[in-house]
C-alpha positions as CSV (number, residue, x, y, z in Angstrom):
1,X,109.0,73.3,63.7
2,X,109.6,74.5,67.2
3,X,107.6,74.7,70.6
4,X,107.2,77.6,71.6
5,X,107.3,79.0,75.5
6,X,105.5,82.4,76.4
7,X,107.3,83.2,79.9
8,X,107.5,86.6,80.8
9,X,108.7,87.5,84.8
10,X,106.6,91.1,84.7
11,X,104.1,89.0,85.4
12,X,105.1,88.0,89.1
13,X,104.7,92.2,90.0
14,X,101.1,90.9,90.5
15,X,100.6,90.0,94.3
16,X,98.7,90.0,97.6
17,X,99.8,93.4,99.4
18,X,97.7,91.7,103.0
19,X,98.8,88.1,103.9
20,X,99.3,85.6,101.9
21,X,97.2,83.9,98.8
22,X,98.1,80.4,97.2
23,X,97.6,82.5,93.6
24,X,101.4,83.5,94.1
25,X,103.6,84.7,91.4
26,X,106.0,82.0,92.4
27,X,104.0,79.8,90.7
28,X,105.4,81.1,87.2
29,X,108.8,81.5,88.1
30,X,108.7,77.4,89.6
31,X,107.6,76.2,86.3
32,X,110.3,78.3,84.2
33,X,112.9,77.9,86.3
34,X,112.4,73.9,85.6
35,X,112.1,74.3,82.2
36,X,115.6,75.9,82.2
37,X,117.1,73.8,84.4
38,X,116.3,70.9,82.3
39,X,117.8,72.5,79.0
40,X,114.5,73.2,77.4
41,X,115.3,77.0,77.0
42,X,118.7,79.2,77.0
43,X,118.1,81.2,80.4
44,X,122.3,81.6,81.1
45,X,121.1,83.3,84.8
46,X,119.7,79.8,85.6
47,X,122.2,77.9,83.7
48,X,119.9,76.4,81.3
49,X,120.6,75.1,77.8
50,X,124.2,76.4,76.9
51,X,123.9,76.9,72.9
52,X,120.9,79.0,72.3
53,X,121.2,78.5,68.6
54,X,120.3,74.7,69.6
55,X,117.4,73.8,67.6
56,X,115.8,71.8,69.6
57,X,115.1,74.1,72.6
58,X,111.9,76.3,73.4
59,X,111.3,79.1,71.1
60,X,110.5,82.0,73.5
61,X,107.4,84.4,72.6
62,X,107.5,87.8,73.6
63,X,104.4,88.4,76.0
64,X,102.7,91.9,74.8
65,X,100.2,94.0,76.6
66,X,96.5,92.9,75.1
67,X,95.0,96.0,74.2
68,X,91.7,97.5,74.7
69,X,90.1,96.7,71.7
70,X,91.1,93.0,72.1
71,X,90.2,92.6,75.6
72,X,86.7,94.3,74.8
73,X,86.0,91.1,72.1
74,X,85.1,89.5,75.4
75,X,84.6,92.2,78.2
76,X,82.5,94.6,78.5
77,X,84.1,98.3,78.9
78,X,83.3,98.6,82.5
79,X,85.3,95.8,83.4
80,X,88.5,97.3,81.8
81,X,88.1,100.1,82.8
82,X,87.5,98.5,86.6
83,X,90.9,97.0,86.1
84,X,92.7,100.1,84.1
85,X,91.7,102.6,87.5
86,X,93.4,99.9,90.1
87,X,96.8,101.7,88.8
88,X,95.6,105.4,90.3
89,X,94.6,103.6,94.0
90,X,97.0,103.4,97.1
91,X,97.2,100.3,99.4
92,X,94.5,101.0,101.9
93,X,91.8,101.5,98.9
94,X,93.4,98.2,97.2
95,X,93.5,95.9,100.5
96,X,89.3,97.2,100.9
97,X,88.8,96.4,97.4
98,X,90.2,93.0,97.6
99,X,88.1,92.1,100.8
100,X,85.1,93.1,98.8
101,X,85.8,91.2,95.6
102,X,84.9,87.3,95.1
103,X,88.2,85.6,95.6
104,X,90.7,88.0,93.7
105,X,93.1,90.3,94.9
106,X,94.6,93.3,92.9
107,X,97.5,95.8,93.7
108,X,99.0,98.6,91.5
109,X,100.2,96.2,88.8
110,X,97.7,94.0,88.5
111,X,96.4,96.3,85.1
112,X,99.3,95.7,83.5
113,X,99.9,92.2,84.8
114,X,96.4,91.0,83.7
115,X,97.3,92.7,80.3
116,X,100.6,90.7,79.4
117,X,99.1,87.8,80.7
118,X,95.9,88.2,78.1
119,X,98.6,89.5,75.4
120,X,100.9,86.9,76.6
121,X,98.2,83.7,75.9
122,X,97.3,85.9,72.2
123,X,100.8,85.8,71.0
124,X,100.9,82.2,72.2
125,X,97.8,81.2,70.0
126,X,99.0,83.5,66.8
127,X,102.1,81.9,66.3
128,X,101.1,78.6,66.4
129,X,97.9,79.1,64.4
130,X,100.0,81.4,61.7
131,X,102.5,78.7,61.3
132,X,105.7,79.4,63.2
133,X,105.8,77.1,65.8
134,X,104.1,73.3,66.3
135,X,102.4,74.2,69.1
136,X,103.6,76.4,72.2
137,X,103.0,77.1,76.0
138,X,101.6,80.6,77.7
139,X,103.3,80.4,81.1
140,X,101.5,83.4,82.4
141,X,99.4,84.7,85.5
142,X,97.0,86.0,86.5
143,X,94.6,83.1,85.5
144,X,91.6,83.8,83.6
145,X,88.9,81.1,83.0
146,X,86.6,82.5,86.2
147,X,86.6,86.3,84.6
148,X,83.2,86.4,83.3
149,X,82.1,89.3,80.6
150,X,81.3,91.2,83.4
151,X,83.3,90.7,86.5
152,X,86.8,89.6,87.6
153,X,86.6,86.7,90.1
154,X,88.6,83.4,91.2
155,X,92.0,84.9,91.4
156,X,90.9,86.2,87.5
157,X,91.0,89.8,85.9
158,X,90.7,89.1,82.2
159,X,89.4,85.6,80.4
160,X,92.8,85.1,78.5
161,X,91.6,82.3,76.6
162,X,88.4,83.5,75.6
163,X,90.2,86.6,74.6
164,X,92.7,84.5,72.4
165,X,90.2,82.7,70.7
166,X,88.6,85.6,69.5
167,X,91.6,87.1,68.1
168,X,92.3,84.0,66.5
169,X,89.0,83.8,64.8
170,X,89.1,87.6,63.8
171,X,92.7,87.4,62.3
172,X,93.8,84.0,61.3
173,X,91.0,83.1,58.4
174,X,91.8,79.2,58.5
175,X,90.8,79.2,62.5
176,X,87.1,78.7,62.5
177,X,86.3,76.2,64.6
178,X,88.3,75.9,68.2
179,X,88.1,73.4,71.0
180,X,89.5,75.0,74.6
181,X,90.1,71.9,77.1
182,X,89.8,72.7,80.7
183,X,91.3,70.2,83.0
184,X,91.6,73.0,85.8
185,X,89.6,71.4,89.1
186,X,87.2,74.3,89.3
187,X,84.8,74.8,85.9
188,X,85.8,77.7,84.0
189,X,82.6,79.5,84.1
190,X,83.7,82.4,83.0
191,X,84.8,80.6,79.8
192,X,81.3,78.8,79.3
193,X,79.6,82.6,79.8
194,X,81.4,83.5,77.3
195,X,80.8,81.1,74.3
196,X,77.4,79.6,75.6
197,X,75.5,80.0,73.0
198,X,78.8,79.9,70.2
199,X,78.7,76.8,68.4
200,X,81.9,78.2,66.8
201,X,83.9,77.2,69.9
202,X,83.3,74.0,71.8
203,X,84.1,74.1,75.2
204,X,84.7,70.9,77.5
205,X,85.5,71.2,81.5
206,X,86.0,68.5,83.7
207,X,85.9,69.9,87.3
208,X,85.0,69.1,90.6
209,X,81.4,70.2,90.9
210,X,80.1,68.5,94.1
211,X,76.0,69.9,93.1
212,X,77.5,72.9,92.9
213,X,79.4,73.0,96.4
214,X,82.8,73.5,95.1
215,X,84.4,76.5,93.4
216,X,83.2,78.4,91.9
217,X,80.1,77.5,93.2
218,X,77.7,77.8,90.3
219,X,75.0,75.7,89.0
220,X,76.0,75.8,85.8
221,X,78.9,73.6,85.9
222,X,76.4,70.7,85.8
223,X,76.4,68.4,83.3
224,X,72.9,69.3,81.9
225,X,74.1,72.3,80.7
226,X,75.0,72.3,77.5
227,X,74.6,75.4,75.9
228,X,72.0,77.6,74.2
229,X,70.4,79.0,71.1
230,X,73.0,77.9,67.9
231,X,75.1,77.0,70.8
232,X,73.7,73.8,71.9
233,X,75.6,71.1,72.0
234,X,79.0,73.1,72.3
235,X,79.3,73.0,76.2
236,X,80.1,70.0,77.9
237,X,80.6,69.7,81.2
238,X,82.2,66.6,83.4
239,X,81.3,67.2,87.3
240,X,83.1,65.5,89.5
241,X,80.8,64.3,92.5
242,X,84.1,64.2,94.7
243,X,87.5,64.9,94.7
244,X,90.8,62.3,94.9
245,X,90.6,61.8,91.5
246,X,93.1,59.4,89.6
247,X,94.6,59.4,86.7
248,X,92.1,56.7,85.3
249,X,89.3,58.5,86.0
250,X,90.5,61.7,83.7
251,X,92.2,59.2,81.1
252,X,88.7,57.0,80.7
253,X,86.6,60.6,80.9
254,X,89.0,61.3,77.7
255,X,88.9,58.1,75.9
256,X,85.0,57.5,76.5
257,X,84.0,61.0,75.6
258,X,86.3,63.8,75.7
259,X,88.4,62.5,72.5
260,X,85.5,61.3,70.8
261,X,83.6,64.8,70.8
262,X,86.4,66.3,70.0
263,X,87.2,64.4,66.9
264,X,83.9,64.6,65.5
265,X,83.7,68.4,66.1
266,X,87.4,68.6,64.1
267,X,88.9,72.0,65.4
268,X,90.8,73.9,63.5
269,X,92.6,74.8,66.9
270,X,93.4,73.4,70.2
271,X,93.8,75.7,73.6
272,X,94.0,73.7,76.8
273,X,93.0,75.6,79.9
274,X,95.6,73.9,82.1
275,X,94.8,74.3,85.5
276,X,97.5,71.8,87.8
277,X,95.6,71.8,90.8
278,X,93.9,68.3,89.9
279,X,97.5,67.1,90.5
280,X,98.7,65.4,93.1
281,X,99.6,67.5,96.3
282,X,97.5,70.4,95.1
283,X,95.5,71.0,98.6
284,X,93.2,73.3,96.9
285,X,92.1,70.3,94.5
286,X,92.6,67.3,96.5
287,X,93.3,64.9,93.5
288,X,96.1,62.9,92.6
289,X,96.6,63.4,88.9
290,X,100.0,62.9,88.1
291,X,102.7,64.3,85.3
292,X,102.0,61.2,83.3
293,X,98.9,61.8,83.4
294,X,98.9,64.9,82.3
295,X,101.4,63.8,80.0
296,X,98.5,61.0,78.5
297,X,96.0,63.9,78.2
298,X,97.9,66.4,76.5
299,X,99.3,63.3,73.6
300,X,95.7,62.5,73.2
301,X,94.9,66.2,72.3
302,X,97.7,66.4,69.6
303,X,96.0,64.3,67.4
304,X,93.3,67.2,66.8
305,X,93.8,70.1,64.6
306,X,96.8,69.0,62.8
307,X,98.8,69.4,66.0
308,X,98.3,73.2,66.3
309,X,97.7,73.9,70.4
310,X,98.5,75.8,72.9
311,X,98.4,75.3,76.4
312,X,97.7,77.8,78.9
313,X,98.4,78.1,82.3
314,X,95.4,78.7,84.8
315,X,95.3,77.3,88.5
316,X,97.6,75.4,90.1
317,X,99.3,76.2,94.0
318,X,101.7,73.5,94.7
319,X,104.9,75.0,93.3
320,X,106.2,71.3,92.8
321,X,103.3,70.1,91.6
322,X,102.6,72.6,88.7
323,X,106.1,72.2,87.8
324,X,106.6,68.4,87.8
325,X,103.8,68.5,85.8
326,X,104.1,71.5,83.5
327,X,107.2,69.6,82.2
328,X,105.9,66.4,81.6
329,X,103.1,68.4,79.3
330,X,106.0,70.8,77.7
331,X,108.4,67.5,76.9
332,X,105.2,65.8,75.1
333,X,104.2,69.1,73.0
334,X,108.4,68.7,71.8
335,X,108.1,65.2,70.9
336,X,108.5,62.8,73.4
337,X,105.8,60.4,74.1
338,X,104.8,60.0,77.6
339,X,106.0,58.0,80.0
340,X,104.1,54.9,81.2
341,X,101.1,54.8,83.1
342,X,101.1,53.1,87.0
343,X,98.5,51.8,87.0
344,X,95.7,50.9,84.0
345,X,93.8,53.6,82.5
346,X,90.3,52.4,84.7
347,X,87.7,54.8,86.6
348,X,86.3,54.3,89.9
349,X,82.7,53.6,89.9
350,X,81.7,57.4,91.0
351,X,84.1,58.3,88.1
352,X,82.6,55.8,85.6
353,X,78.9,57.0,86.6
354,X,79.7,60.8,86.1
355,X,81.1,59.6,82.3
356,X,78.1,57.3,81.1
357,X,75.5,60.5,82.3
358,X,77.2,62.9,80.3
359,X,77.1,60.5,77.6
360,X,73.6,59.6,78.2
361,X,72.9,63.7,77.6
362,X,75.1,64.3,74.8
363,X,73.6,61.7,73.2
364,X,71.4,64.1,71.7
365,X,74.0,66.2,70.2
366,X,77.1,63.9,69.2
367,X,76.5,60.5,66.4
368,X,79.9,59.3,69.0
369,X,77.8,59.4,72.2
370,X,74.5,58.1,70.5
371,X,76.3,54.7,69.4
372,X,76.5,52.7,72.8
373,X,77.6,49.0,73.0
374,X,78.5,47.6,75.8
375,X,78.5,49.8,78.9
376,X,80.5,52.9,77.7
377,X,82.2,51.2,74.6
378,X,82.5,54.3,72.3
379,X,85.4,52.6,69.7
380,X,86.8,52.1,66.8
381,X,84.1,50.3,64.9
382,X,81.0,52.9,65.9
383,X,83.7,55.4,64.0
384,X,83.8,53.3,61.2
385,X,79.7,52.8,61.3
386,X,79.5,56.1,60.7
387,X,81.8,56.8,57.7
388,X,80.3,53.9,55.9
389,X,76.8,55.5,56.1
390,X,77.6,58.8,55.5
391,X,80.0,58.0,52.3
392,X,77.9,55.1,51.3
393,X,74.7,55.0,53.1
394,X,75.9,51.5,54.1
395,X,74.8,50.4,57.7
396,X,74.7,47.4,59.8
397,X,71.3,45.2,59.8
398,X,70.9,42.9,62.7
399,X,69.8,39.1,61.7
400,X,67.9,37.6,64.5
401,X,67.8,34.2,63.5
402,X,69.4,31.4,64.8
403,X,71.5,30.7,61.4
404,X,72.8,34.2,61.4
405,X,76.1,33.0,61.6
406,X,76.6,32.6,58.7
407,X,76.3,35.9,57.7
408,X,79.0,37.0,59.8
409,X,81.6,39.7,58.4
410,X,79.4,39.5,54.8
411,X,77.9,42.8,52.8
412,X,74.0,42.1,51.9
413,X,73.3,44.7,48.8
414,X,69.9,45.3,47.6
């Protein structure tokens, strides 16, 4: 099967009308018009891939306008219909109602923009989760992991992901269980709102956080928030203390306790909030994450769900940057492994600190985080610990005796 890219260039009619605003709709174009250029997709404007019959190209999704109904799974009606009267006001009124709102902007088009976008991400998920593609990329804008239930906010109108999630739990019967990754720099509160207390979807952000000093500025990004009621235990959250993070910082976040979560929690479905402005060059993020990296991450999360994922665009303001590394992610979802890493997968000692205390919290939600070695060494054999007790109610018995040697690699049965 194919990958599949959701690109539709409606979407760039959503834009500032006073100044300028790093969420620009250039951002989409950038990353499509690399895609093309490097043969990934027939575009014959851009000069792309010559033979669009080629079977190894993109498969392009048609982005859709979400509808009410779908839109409402997450939002309440007031904030549609917020968005749906935008249409019916003239510049003046729009330019005021920007200055009011927290960090988003809207014009005339921004309804209809924020609806293909949502629609755009929905189609994404459906066709990967009903079979038709391997796993597919939403290319779309506005952003949406900020928009809250109840308000649009951080350059988002509607939660697109949340939305999609929904859907896919409403219409695709085999979707139960879904894991959305955000590696945006800024925590997706909006996304957390919305499945706090959902233990049907397992959310996990790493952001910068800074004690709640960065964007978008909410206590709730800490780590000791972990959700609520039934949903306890599905939110996990990895704050940054500081930003010029590395690619070995994200990469041991994932290996130490990102992938291990996720494998215990087995989605049925991966969506990956993918947010480039943790990459290098982003000055709204000030990390240096690069393509490889982002390459590493999105290999690791292949390996969950059978391969069915879909990654969806969120932040991101460097146009080079979100396009360098938008193609390094896009060539690993067709097949390609990633390139290799600089430098060794190894955090700084902030980094490394931030890991082991969420560890030391979900401890009391995941059997991965409660079996600690040495340091942080989450591995391997703690995996297999745990299938041989549940399976066989074997476990390991230490011998504290000077002759315990010989005992070594032996089964004691009683």
């Amino acid at each position: 099967m194919s990958t599949g890219l959701c690109y539709d260039r409606r979407m760039t009619s959503h834009c500032i009308l006073d100044g300028e605003h790093p969420e620009d709709p250039k951002r989409i174009s950038a990353i499509y018009t690399i895609i093309v250029r490097n043969g990934l997709v027939n575009d014959p404007e851009l000069s792309g891939a010559s033979n669009p019959e080629d079977p190894g190209l993109m498969v392009r999704i048609e982005a859709r306008e979400a509808t009410k109904r779908e839109i409402c799974l997450i939002h309440d009606r007031d904030q549609f219909e917020f968005a749906q009267r935008l249409e019916d006001l003239d510049d003046d009124e729009l330019i005021n109602l920007t200055r009011d709102a927290d960090s988003v902007y809207f014009n005339q088009y921004t309804f209809i923009c924020a609806k293909l976008s949502c629609g755009g991400v929905i189609e994404t998920c459906l066709r990967v989760a009903q079979g038709h593609l391997k796993n597919a990329i939403a290319v779309v804008r506005p952003p949406g992991h900020h928009a809250t239930p109840h308000n649009a906010m951080g350059f988002c109108i509607f939660n697109n992901v949340c939305v999609a999630a929904k859907v896919l739990q409403a219409r695709v019967p085999s979707v139960k269980k879904i894991l959305i990754l955000d590696w945006d720099i800024h925590h997706g509160n909006g996304t957390q709102d919305a499945f706090y207390s959902d233990p049907s979807v397992l959310y996990i952000s790493l952001h910068r956080f800074e004690k709640g000093n960065f964007y978008p500025n909410d206590p709730k990004g800490d780590s000791k928030f972990c959700g609520k009621d039934q949903g306890t235990g599905f939110n996990v959250n990895i704050p940054w203390t500081e930003g010029g993070k590395l690619d070995g910082d994200y990469l041991w976040a994932f290996q130490k306790l990102v992938m291990p979560i996720a494998l215990e929690y087995n989605p049925d479905f991966v969506i990956v909030s993918a947010g480039f402005d943790a990459a290098a060059g982003d000055e709204l993020g000030e990390c240096y994450i690069t393509p490889v990296g982002f390459a590493h991450m999105t290999h690791m999360l292949m390996g969950l769900a059978k391969g069915k994922m879909a990654v969806c665009l969120e932040g991101g303001y460097n146009l080079s940057s979100i396009s360098d590394s938008a193609l390094a992610v896009i060539k690993v979802l067709m097949g390609q492994a990633p390139e290799k890493l600089l430098e060794p997968p190894v955090a700084s000692p902030a980094a490394a600190k931030v890991v082991q205390e969420c560890i030391n919290i979900q401890m009391r939600y995941w059997r991965w985080a409660s079996v600690r070695g040495n340091g942080l060494s989450l591995n391997v054999r703690a995996w297999q610990e745990k299938i041989l007790w549940e399976k066989y109610k074997i476990t390991k018995v230490p011998i504290m005796h000077p002759s315990r040697l010989i005992y070594e690699n032996a089964v004691l049965m009683s």
